[in-house]
C-alpha positions in Angstrom: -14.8 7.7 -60.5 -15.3 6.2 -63.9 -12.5 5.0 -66.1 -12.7 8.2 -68.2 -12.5 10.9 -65.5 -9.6 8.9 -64.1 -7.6 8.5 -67.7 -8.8 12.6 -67.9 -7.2 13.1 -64.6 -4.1 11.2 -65.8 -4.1 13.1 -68.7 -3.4 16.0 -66.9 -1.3 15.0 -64.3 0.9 14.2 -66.7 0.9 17.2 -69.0 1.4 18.9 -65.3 4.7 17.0 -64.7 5.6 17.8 -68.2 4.9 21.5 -68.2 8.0 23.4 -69.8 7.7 26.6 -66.9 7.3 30.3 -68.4 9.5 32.0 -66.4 12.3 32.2 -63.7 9.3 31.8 -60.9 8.3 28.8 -62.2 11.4 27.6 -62.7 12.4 28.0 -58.9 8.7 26.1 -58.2 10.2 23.2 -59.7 13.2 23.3 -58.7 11.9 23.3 -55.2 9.2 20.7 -55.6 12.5 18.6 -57.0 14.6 19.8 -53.4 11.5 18.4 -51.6 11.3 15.4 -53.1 15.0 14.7 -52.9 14.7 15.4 -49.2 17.6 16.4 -47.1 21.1 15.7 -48.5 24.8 15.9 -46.8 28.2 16.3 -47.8 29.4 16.6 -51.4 25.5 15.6 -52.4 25.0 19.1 -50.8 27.3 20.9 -52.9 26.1 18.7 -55.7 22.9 19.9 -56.1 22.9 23.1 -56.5 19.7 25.3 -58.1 21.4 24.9 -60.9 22.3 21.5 -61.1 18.9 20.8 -60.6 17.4 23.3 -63.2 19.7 20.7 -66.0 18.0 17.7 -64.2 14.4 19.0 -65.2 15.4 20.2 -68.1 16.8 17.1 -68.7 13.6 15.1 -68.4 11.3 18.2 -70.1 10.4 19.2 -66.3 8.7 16.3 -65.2 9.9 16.4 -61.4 9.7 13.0 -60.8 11.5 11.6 -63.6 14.6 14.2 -62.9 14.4 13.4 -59.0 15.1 9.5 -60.4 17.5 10.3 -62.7 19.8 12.9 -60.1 19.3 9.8 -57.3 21.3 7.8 -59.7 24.1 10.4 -60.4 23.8 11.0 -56.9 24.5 6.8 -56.5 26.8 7.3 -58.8 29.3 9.6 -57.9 28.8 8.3 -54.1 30.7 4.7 -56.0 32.6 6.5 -58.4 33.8 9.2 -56.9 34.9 11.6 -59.7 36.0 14.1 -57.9 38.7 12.7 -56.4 40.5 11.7 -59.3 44.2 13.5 -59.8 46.2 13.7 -62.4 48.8 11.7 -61.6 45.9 8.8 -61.7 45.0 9.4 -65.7 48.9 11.4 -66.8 49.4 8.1 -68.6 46.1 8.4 -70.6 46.9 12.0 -71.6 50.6 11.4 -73.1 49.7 11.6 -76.6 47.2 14.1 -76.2 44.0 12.0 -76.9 41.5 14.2 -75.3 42.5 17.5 -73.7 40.6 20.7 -72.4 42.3 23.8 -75.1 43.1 26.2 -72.6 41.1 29.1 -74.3 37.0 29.6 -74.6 35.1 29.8 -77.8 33.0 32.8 -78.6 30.0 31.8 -76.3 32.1 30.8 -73.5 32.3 27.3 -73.5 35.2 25.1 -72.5 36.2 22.8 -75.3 37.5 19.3 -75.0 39.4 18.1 -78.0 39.8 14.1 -79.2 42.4 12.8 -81.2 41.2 9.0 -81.8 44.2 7.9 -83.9 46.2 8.9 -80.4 45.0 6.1 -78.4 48.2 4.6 -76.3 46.2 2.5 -74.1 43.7 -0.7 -74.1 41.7 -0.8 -70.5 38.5 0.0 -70.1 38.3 1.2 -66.5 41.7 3.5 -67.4 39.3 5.2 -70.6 36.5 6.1 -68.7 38.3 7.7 -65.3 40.5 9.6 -68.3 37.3 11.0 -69.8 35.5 11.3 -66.4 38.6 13.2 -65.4 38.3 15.5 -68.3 34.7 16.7 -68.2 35.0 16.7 -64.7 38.2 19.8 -65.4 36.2 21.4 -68.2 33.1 21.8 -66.1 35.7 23.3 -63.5 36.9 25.7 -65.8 33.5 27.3 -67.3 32.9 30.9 -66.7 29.9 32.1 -64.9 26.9 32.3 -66.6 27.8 29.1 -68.8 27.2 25.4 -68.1 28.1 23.5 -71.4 31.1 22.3 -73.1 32.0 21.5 -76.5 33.3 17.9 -77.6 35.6 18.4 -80.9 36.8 15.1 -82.2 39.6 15.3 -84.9 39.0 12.2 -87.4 42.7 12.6 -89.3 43.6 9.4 -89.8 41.1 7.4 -88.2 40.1 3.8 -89.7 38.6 0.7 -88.2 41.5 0.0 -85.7 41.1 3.1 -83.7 37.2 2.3 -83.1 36.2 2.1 -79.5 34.9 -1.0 -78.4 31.1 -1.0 -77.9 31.6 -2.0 -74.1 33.2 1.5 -73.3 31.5 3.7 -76.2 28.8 2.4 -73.9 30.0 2.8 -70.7 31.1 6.3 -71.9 27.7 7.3 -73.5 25.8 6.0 -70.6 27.7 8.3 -67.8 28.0 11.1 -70.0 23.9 10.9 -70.8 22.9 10.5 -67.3 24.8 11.8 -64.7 26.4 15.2 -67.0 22.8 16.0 -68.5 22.5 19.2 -70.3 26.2 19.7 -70.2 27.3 18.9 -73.6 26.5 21.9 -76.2 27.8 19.8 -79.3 29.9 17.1 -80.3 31.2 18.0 -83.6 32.4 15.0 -85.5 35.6 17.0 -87.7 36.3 14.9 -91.3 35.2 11.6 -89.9 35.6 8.9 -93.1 33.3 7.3 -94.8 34.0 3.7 -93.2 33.2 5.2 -89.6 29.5 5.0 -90.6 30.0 1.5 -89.7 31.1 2.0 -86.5 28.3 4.9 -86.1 25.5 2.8 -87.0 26.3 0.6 -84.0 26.9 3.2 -81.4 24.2 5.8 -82.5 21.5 3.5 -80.6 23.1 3.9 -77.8 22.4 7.9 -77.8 19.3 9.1 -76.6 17.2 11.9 -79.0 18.5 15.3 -77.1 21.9 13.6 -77.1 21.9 12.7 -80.7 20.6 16.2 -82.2 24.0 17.8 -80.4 26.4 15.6 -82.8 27.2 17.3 -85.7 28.9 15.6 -89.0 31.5 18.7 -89.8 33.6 18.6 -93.6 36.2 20.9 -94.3 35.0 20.9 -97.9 31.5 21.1 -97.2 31.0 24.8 -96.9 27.6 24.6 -94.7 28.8 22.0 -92.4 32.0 24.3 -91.7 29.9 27.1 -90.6 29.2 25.8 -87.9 32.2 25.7 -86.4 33.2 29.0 -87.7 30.6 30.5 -85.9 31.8 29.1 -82.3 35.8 29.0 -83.4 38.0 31.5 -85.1 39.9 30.2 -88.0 42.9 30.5 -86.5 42.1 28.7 -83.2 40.6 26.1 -85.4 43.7 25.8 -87.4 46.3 25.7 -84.3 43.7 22.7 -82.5 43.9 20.6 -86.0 46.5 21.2 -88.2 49.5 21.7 -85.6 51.1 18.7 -84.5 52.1 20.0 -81.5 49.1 21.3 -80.4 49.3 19.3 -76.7 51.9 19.8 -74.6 52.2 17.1 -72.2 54.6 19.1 -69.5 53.5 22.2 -69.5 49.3 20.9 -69.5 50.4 18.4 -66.6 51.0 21.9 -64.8 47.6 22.9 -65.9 45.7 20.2 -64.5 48.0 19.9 -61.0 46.8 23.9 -60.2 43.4 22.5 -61.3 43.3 19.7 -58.9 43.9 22.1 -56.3 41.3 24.0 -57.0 38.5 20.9 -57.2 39.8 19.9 -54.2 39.2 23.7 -52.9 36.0 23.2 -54.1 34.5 19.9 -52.8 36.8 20.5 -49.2 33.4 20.1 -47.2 32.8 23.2 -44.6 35.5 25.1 -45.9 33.1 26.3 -49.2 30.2 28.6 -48.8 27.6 27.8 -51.0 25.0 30.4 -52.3 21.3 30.0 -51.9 20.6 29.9 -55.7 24.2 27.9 -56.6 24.3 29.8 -59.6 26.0 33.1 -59.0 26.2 34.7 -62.3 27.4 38.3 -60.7 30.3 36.9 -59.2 32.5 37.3 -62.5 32.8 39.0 -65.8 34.6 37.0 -68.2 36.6 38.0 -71.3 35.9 34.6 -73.4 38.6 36.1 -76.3 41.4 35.8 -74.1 43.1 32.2 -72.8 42.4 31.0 -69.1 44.5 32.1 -67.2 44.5 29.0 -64.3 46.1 30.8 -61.9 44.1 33.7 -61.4 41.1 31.1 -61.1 39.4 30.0 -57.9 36.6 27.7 -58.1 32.8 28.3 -56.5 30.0 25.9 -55.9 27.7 25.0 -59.0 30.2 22.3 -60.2 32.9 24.4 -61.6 32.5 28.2 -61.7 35.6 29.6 -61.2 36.1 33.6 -59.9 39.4 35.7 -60.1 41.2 36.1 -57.0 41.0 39.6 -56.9 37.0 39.4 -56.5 37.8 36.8 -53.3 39.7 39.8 -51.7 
């Protein structure tokens, strides 16, 4: 073979691995040439990787099966050491005091869980203590999506913020690295609400950090810049909007610590080996109808396999 038919034939192998599929069908033949390269898997891997779950890994790496199959080994690794799932409440309460990052307990127009940041509420200085807090958190708003959607929305509040709140670069990296790589194609937007002009500094360092699909989801948003504010309008109500910013006592700490106890129930429900069936195509859309204008209602929530896809109760019966 000369050296042009085999750089042809490379060619188009890899515009083959790259192939964006055309439909469902060959979506499902990639996501089972990704199950077959994976090989058999046991315990909470199992219920890891899910149709779904491995449909974001592709997507995550523009289809290219051997590329996500690299990438899902290493979340795979990684929750194996870190175990996220098994991190309670009472491990990160102290984190939450102030109300620094919280799920809202309500869903914006799309359906998406939102978590909201309050930088200049920061009551604590370890590293290892940040990231199992913002582990923890994802981990609980992925719980809490509806059927049907898999992303979450990251609002960070900027009131206030100067120099002294900036995160240090060892755990904006740590953060952006485990939030890039093992929660691909989870993160809608991270809108960045009336964030001063001196944080440019600190975003100059930490943008390299982000890679391309990452960085086109963060979105500068000023109240007085009427285009930028659309874009929240359009996933937020004013009113929510106004209640998550402008009120300070917009978090709760007894009555969410009740919120997140009845959630770790239901995780560990979930990841309870043997005791949860999953479905063939670990995306079970029909299983629910969700009214995303109303709050969550935690109690009436049981969780399925796909990584947090809760049901009612009454649909269990």
């Amino acid at each position: 073979m000369t050296s042009v038919s085999r750089k042809s034939r490379s060619n188009s192998e890899s515009r083959s691995l790259d192939h964006e599929p055309s439909s469902p069908a060959e979506e499902q033949v990639k996501v089972n040439e990704l199950r077959a390269a994976l090989g058999p898997l046991t315990g909470r891997a199992e219920i890891y990787a899910t149709d779904a779950c491995l449909k974001r890994y592709l997507r995550a790496r523009n289809w290219n099966v051997k590329k996500a199959e690299q990438m899902l080994r290493g979340t795979l690794h990684w929750r194996s050491v870190f175990k996220p799932e098994e991190i309670q409440w009472a491990e990160v309460a102290q984190e939450h005091e102030t109300g620094k990052l919280y799920r809202v307990n309500c869903l914006d127009e799309q359906g998406h869980t939102i978590l909201v940041s309050h930088p200049t509420r920061q009551n604590t200085g370890e590293m290892d203590g940040h990231i199992k807090h913002l582990v923890y958190c994802v981990e609980n708003a992925i719980l809490n999506l509806p059927i049907g959607q898999e992303q979450i929305i990251l609002l960070a509040d900027f009131k206030g913020w100067g120099i002294k709140y900036s995160t240090p670069i060892k755990t904006a990296r740590e953060a952006t690295n485990i939030l890039q790589n093992h929660y691909p194609e989870r993160l809608h937007v991270a809108i960045l609400f009336n964030p001063p002009h001196v944080f440019e500094t600190f975003w100059t360092i930490v943008k390299p950090f982000l890679d391309p699909r990452s960085f086109q989801k963060v979105k500068f948003v000023y109240t007085k810049n009427p285009k930028s504010m659309k874009q929240v309008n359009e996933l937020l109500c004013k009113d929510k909007l106004k209640d998550i910013l402008d009120n300070p006592a917009d978090y709760k700490h007894e009555e969410y610590a009740k919120l997140m106890e009845e959630d770790d129930m239901k995780s560990a429900a979930y990841w309870n080996i043997g005791e949860v069936q999953q479905p063939k195509n670990g995306d079970p859309a029909s299983m629910m109808k969700y009214d995303n204008s109303t709050e969550v209602n935690n109690k009436d929530l049981q969780p399925v396999p796909d990584g947090g896809t809760p049901v009612l109760e009454s649909q269990l019966e």
